[in-house]
N, C-alpha and C positions, 0 to 999 in steps of 0.2 A: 504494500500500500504506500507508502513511506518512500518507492521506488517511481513509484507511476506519479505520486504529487510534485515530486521532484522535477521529473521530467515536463512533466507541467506546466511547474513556473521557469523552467529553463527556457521550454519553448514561447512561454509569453514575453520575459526577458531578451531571447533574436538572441539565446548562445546554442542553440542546434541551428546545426546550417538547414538552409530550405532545399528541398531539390528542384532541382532546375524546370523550369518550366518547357513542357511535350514542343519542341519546335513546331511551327505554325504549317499546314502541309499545303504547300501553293496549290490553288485552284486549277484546271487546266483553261489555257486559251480558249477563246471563240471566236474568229474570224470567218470572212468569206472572201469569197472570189468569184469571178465569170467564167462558166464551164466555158471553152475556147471551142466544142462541139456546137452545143446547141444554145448558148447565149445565156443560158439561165443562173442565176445567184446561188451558190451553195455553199453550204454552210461548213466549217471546221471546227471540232472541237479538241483539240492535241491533246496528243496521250499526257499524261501526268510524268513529269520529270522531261518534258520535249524543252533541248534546248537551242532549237532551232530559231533567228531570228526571220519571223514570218512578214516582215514590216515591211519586204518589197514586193510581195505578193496579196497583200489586203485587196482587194477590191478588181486585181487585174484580171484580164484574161489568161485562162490558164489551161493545160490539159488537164484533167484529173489526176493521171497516172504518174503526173509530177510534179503531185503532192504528196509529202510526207514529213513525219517525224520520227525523231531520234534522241539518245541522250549522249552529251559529251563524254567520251573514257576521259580520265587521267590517264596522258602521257607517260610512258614509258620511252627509253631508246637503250638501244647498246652499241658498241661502236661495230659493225659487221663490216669483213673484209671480204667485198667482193671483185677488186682490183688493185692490189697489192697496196693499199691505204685503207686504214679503217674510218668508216663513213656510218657516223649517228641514224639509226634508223628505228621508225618506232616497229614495237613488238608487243604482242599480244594487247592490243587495245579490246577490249569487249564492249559494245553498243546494244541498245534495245534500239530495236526501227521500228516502224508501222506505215504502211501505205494504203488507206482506205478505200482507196480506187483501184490498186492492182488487179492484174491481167489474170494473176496467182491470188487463188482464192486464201491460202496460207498464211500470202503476206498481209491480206486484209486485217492479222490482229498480229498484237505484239510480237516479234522475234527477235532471235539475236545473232546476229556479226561479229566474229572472231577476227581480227587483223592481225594475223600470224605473224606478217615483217611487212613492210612498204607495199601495198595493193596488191595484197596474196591473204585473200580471204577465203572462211567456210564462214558461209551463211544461208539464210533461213530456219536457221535453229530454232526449235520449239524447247520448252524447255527441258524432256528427255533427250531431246541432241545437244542440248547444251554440254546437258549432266557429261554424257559421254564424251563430251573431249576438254572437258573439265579431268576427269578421270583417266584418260589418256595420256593428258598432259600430265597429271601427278606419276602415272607410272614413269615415265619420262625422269620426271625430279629426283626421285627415288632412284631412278638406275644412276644419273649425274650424282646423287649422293655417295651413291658406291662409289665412285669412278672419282668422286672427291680423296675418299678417306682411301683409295685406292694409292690415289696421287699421293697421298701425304707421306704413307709409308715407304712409297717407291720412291722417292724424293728423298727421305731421313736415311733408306738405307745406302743410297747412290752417294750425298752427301758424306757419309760416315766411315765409305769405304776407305782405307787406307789409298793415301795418293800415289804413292809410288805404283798402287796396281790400277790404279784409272791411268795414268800417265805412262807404264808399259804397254798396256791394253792399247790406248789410242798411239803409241808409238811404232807396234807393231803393225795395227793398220797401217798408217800412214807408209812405214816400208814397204807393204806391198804395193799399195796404191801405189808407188815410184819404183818396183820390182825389183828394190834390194834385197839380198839375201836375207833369212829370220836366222 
């Protein structure tokens, strides 16, 4: 008893912290445009979290089929070498699209786009294709883990070896390579 009154006047006092207030969950857009077919006004409501700016498309003529939304990934890159320079390239970005007009009844609800590296995508994921190369890719991490602690060992043992037998080792190469006698 003696526990909960406490707490009580603690909390009328402002010495428990408050918790944070449910962030506010943006509405989605409403806009429209002129179907560029048959002239008529239609309406758009972007999917929730679209962070497409739709501001030169309000009111235009338009095809339907290119309309859509999407949400921005956070950036990734690595440096990948595909011409003897390593060149910043994003990798694995993941996007939710939506194309409410598409030709692909699929894309008419939410999916998602995987950007593997620089415009080498899998998409139309539903979210069971997601999963699976979600899972793909973690097999993937797991084997680089190995091939990590693989490294590590290979490396402390090569490091460790007595020099004199790395430096015959590569001495003896080298005499063949130039066909001196061993």
């Amino acid at each position: 008893m003696h526990s909960a009154i406490s707490q009580h006047v603690a909390a009328l006092t402002g010495s428990i912290p408050q918790q944070p207030a449910a962030p506010a969950v943006e509405r989605p857009r409403t806009w429209s445009f002129i179907n560029r077919y048959t002239g008529e006004r239609m309406q758009v409501t972007c999917m929730q979290g679209c962070s497409i700016d739709h501001t030169r498309e309000v009111g235009r003529s338009l095809f339907p089929e290119d309309v859509w939304c999407w949400t921005t990934p956070d950036p990734l890159t690595l440096p990948v070498n595909t011409n003897g320079r390593p060149e910043e390239f994003a990798v694995l970005s993941t996007v939710i699209k939506v194309e409410p007009w598409s030709g692909k009844v699929a894309e008419r609800l939410p999916y998602a786009v995987v950007e593997l590296v620089d415009d080498h995508f899998v998409d139309g994921l539903d979210p069971d294709g997601l999963e699976t190369v979600i899972n793909t890719l973690q097999e993937r991490l797991d084997q680089m883990r190995a091939t990590h602690r693989r490294l590590v060992e290979v490396r402390e043992e090569y490091r460790t070896r007595p020099r004199n037998a790395v430096r015959s080792q590569a001495d003896e190469a080298l005499r063949r390579v130039r066909g001196e006698g061993v």
